[in-house]
DOPA-902311 format. One record per residue: residue in three letters; x, y, z of N, C-alpha, C in turn. Coordinates in pm, whole numbers, plus 50000, padded with zeros to 5 digits. Example, Ala and Ser with C-alpha at 12.3 -4.5 7.8 and 13.67 -1.06 7.14 Angstrom:
% residues 2
ALA513194943150780512304955050780513204967050780;SER512854977550708513674989450714512905000350787;
***
This chain:
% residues 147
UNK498754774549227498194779349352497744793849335;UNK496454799149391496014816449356497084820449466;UNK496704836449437497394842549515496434842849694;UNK496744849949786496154850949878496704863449963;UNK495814873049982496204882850056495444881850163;UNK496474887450282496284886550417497114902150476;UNK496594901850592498044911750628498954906050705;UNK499934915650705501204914150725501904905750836;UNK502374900250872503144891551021504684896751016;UNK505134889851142506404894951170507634884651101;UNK506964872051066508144861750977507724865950825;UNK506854877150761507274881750665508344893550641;UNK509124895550751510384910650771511054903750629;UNK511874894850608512464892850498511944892350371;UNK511144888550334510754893150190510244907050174;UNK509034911150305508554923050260509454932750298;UNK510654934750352511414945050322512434945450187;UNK512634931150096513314929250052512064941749901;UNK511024937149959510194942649804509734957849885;UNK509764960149976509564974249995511284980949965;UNK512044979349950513454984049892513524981349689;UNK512744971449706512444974949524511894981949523;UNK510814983549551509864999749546510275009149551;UNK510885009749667511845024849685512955030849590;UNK513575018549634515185020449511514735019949344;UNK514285008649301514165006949150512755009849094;UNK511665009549156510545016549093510755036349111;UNK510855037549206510605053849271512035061349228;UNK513155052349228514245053049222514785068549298;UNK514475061549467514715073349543515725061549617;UNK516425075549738517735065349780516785058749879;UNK518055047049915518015035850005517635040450130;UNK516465040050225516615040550334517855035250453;UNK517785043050546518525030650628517925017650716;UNK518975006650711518224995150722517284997450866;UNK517825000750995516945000051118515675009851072;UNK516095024351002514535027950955513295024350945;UNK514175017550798512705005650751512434996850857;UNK513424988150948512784975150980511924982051102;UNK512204999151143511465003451245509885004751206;UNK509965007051057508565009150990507774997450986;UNK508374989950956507784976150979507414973451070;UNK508464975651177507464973351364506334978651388;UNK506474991151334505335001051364504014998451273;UNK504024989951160503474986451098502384975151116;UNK502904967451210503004953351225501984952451380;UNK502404963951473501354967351578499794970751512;UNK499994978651399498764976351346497704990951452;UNK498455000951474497695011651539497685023251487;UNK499085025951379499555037051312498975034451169;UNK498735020051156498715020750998499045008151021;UNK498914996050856499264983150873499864979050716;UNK500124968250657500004964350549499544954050506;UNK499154950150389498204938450343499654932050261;UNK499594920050240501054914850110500014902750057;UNK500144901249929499974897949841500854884149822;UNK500414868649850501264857449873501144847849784;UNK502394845449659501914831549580502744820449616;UNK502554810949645503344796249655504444801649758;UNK503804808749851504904811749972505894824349953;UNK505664828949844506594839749823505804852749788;UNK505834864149828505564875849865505824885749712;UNK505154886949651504884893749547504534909249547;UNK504054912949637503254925249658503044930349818;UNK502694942849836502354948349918501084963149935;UNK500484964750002499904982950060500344980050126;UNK500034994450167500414998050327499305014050316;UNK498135009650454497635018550469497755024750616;UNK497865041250625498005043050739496865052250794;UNK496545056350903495775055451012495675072051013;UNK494275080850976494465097551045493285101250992;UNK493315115450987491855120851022491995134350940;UNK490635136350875490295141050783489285153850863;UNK489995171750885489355182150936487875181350835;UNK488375181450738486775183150643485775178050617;UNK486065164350707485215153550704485165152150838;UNK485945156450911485395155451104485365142451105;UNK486485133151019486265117551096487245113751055;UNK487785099851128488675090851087489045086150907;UNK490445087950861490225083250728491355069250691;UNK491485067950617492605057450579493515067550485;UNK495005062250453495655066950328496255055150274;UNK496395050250158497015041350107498125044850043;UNK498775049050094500195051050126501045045349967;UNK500775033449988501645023349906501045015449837;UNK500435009249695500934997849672501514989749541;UNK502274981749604503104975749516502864960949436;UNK503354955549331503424942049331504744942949212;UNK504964932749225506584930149201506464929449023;UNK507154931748927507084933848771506134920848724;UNK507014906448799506734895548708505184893748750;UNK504654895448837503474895648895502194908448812;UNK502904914048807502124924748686500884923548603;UNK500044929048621498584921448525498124909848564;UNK498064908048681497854898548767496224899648839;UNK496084892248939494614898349014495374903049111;UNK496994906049215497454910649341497374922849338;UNK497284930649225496794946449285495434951649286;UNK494454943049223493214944649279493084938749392;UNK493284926249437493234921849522493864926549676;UNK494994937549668495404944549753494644958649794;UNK494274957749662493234975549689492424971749782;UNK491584961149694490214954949792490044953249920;UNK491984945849933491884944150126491034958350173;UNK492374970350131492634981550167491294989250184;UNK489994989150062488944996750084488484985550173;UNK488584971350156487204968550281487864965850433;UNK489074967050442489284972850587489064983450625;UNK489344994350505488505011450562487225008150581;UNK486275001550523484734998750541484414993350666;UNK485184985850691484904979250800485434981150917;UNK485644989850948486274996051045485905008551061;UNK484905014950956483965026050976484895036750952;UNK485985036050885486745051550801486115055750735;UNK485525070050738484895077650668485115076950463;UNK486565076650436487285075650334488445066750319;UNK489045064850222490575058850167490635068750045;UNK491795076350105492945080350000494305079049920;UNK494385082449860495645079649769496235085649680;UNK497255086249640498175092649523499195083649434;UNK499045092249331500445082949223501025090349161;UNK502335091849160503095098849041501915104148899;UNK502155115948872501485118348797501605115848620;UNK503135108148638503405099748485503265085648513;UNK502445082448609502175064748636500825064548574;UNK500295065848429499525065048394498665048848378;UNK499775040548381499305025048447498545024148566;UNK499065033848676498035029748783497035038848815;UNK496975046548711495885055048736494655051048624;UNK495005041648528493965033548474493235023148549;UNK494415019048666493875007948729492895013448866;UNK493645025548896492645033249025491165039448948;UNK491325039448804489805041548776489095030148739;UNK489525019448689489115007848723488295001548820;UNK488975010748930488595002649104487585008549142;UNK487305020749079486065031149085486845046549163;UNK487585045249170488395055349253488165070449110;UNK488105082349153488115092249088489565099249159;UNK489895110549024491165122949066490335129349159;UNK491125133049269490635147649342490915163349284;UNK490285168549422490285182749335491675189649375;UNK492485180349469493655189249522494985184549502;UNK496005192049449496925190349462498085186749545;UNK499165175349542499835175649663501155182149612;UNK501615188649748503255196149752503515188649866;UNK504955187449865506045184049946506925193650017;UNK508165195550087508915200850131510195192850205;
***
């Protein structure tokens, strides 16, 4: 069976939090959110006004995820996208679900008239930054900091 990406519903809470906690915990290997957190992110997700996610579906089981969210760009004086997130699960790897997740991601910014889609990656994820030039995506000129 191919894969099939769609976005997100509310009878996917169990798998896609189960693979947004791999992401977090064992790829990023940052701590565990707490559980109402996440499943609040998900609500908020799931309205589809703040931001949404696309998942990535083979033979019923949930392999992957983005998650793009919703804001606005002073330098561009317009609406933009950020792609926040995305994931697909190890065994799934070299697969078509992370092109196929990007793709949602730029042609819902297209189609919905976002000026842009942005994004970031660890700067030793040199895997997905072969694959974001792949997609046609270029580095920017700016650096991100945290606090």
């Amino acid at each position: 069976m191919e894969t099939i990406v769609r976005m997100s519903k509310k009878e996917d809470l169990p798998q896609l939090k189960a693979l947004m906690l791999e992401y977090i915990v064992d790829f990023y290997r940052s701590p565990k959110p707490d559980d109402q957190k996440l499943d609040d992110l998900i609500a908020v997700l799931l309205q589809r006004e703040q931001g949404l996610q696309f998942v990535a579906e083979k033979d019923g089981v949930l392999k992957g995820f983005a998650t793009l969210y919703f804001t606005y760009s002073t330098t561009r004086a317009d609406k933009i996208t950020v792609m926040n997130d995305l994931y697909v699960a190890e065994d799934s790897r070299g697969t078509d679900m992370a092109s196929g997740l990007f793709q949602a991601c730029k042609k819902y910014t297209g189609d919905n008239r976002y000026a842009a889609m942005l994004w970031e990656t660890a700067e030793d994820n040199h895997r997905a930054q072969r694959f974001y030039e792949k997609m046609g995506g270029h580095k920017g000129d700016f650096l991100t900091y945290s606090i």
